[in-house]
N, C-alpha and C positions, 0 to 999 in steps of 0.2 A: 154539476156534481163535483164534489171537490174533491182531487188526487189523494189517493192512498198514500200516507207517508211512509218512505220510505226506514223500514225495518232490520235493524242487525242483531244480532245475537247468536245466540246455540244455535235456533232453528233456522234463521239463514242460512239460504246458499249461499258459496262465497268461495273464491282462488283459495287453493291454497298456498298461502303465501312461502312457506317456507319452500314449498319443493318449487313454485317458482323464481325464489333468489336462487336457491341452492344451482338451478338450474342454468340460471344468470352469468352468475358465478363462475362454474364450471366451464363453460362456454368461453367467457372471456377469458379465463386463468390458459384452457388450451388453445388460443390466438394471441393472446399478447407475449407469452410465456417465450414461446419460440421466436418470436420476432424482435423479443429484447436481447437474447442470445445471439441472433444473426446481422440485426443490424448496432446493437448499443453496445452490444462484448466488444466488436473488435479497435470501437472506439475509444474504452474506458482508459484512464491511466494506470501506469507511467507508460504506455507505449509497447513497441517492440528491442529496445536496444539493447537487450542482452537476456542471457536465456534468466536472470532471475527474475527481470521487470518485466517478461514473459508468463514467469510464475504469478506475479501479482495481479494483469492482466486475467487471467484463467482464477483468481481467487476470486475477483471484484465482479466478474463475470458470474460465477457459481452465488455467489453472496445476493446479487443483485436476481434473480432467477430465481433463487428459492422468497424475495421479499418480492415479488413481483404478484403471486397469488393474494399474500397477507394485504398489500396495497389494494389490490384491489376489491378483496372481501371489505374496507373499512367503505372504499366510496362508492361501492356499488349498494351498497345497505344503507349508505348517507340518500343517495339517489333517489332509492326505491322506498325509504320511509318518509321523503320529503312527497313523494307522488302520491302512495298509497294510505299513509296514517295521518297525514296532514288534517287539523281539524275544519271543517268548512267554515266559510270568510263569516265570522261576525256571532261565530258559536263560542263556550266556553264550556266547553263537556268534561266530564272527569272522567280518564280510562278507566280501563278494566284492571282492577286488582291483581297485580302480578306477583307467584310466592315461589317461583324460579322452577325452572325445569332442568330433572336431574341428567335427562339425556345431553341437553347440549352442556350442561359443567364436563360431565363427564366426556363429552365430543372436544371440547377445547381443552381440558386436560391431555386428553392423547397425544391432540394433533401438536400441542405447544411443545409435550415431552419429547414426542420424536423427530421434531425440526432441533431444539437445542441438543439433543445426542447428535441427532448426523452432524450437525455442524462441528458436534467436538471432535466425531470417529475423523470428519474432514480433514478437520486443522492438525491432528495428531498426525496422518499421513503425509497432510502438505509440510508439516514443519521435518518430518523426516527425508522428505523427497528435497526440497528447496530453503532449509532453514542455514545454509550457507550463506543466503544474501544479505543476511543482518548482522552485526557486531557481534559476536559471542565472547569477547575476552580473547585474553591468549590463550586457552585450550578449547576451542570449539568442539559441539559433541558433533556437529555435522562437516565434514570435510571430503571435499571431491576429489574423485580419482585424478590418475593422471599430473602431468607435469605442472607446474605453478612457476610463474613468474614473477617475485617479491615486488612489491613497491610501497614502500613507507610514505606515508600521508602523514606530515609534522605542522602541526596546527600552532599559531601563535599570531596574538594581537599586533596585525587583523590580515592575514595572510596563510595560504597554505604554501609549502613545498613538499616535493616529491626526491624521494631517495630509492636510485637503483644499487641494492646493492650487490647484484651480479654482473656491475659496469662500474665495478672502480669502490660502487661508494659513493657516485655523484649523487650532488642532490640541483635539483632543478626548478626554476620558480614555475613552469607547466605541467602539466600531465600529459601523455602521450601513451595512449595503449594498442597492445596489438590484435587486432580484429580474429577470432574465433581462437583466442587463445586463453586458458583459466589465467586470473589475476589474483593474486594472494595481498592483500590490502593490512598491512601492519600501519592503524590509526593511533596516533599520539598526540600529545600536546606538549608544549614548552613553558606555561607558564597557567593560564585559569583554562574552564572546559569551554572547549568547542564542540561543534557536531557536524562532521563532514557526510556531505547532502549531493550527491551527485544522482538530479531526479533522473534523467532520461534512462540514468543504468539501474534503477531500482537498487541504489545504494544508499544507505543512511547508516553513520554509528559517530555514537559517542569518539571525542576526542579526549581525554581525559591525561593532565599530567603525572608521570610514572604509572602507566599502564600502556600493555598491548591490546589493542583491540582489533581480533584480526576478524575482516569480511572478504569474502569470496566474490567474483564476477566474470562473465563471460561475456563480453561483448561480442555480437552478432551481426552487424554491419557498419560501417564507414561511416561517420558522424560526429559532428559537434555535441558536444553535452555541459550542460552549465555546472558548475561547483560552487555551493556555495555553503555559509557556516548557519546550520541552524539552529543553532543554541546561542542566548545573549550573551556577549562573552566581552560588551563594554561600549564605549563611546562610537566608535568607526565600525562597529558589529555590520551594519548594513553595505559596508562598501568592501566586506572578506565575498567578493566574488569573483569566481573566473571563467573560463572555456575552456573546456580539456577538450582530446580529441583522440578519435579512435581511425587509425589509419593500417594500410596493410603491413604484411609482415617485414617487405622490404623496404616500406618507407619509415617504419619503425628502427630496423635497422641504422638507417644512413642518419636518424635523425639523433639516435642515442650516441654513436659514435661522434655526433659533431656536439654533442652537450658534454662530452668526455672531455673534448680537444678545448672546446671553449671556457669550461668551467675547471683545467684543470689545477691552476693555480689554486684557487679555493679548493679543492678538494684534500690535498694536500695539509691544510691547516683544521680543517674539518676534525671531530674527533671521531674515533673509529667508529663503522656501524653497529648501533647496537637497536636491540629493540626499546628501549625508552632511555632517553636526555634527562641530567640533570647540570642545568643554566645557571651558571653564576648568578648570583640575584643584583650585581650593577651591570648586570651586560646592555642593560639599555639607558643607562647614564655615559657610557663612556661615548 
């Protein structure tokens, strides 16, 4: 007797498939969800080395968490259509006529709507909370309580220096900061635009000529951190790098005092502090 072939249609019984993806879905979204938070957040970058690269930390975290469901609604449905609608080996059948259903438009509509608002409600609040850690020009709308300690970042082909100027005025071819203390960053340039990039402190901003660009930072523990220019800004662009370093408050001390005593000849001839240089144009022919 030869097998009843096997029959689909309306009157099949048959999974329902949606509420077992949905189902799927759901399931994974709340197991991986929290495990990308606990184990991926606290590895993401830039780190922990200052309370703004902290902020970004906790952005990249939130960011990655809320894209953690949407990744996996795409391959869990990649999955489960490759298992379940696959056509059988050696068939060439034509599916079923599809003319859209308005529940799930209308489903993907909501859910797209209110993921792109939180994110903006988000980033409104984070840029009000933490929008110190980025260049703002010389009037930032965000600016931290508390005391600040200047240091001018003066960018020129293919080198940075640093100017204290509540120590004379020196300027120093290092950086040297002091560990839990606000840093008040007046970025400049001498001559074309740089972009001073000091990742580990979740610092970035334009270095632009005749312009202040001031950013805020708080460094948070004892540390090496790289500097470097990231904007093309010419031939030797690759080799404007350095090592700054974040040390305590009294080796900060003893170290600015000995860049006072050592650099004070040049300081001297230096021209006043200001917040932007304007360079002879042969000062690099002589």
């Amino acid at each position: 007797m030869a097998a009843e072939p096997h029959t689909t249609g309306a009157g099949a019984a048959g999974p329902n498939h949606a509420r077992r993806f949905g189902a799927i879905w759901v399931i994974a979204s709340l197991i991986a969800t929290p495990l990308v938070i606990v184990l991926v957040g606290p590895i993401l970058p830039p780190g922990n080395g200052s309370e703004q690269a902290s902020g970004h930390v906790t952005d990249n975290t939130v960011l990655l968490a809320m894209a953690t469901p949407v990744l996996l609604l795409v391959v869990i449905y990649l999955i489960y259509a490759t298992i379940y609608f696959r056509q059988p080996r050696g068939a060439a059948l034509e599916g079923p006529p599809i003319r859209g259903d308005s529940r799930v438009q209308t489903t993907w509509i909501v859910i797209t709507s209110v993921l792109v608002l939180a994110l903006a409600a988000y980033g409104t609040v984070r840029l009000e909370e933490d929008g110190a850690g980025s260049g703002a020009g010389a009037n930032p709308l965000v600016v931290p309580s508390g005391p600040k300690l200047p240091v001018q970042v003066i960018a020129q082909q293919w080198t940075f220096t640093y100017r204290y100027p509540t120590y004379g005025g020196v300027e120093t071819p290092h950086l040297e900061l002091p560990v839990n203390q606000m840093i008040e960053l007046h970025v400049t340039s001498l001559d074309v635009i740089h972009s001073f990039w000091a990742y580990q402190l979740g610092v970035k901003a334009d270095a632009n000529p005749h312009v202040d660009n001031v950013v805020f930072v708080k460094p948070t523990r004892l540390q090496t951190f790289e500097v470097r220019c990231a904007e093309l800004c010419g031939i030797w662009h690759g080799e404007m790098f350095d090592h700054g370093h974040v040390v305590s408050a009294s080796a900060f001390n003893i170290w600015i005092h000995q860049q006072e005593a050592a650099f004070a000849p040049a300081t001297k001839v230096l021209p006043p502090y200001s917040k932007t240089y304007l360079p002879e144009p042969t000062r690099r022919g002589e």
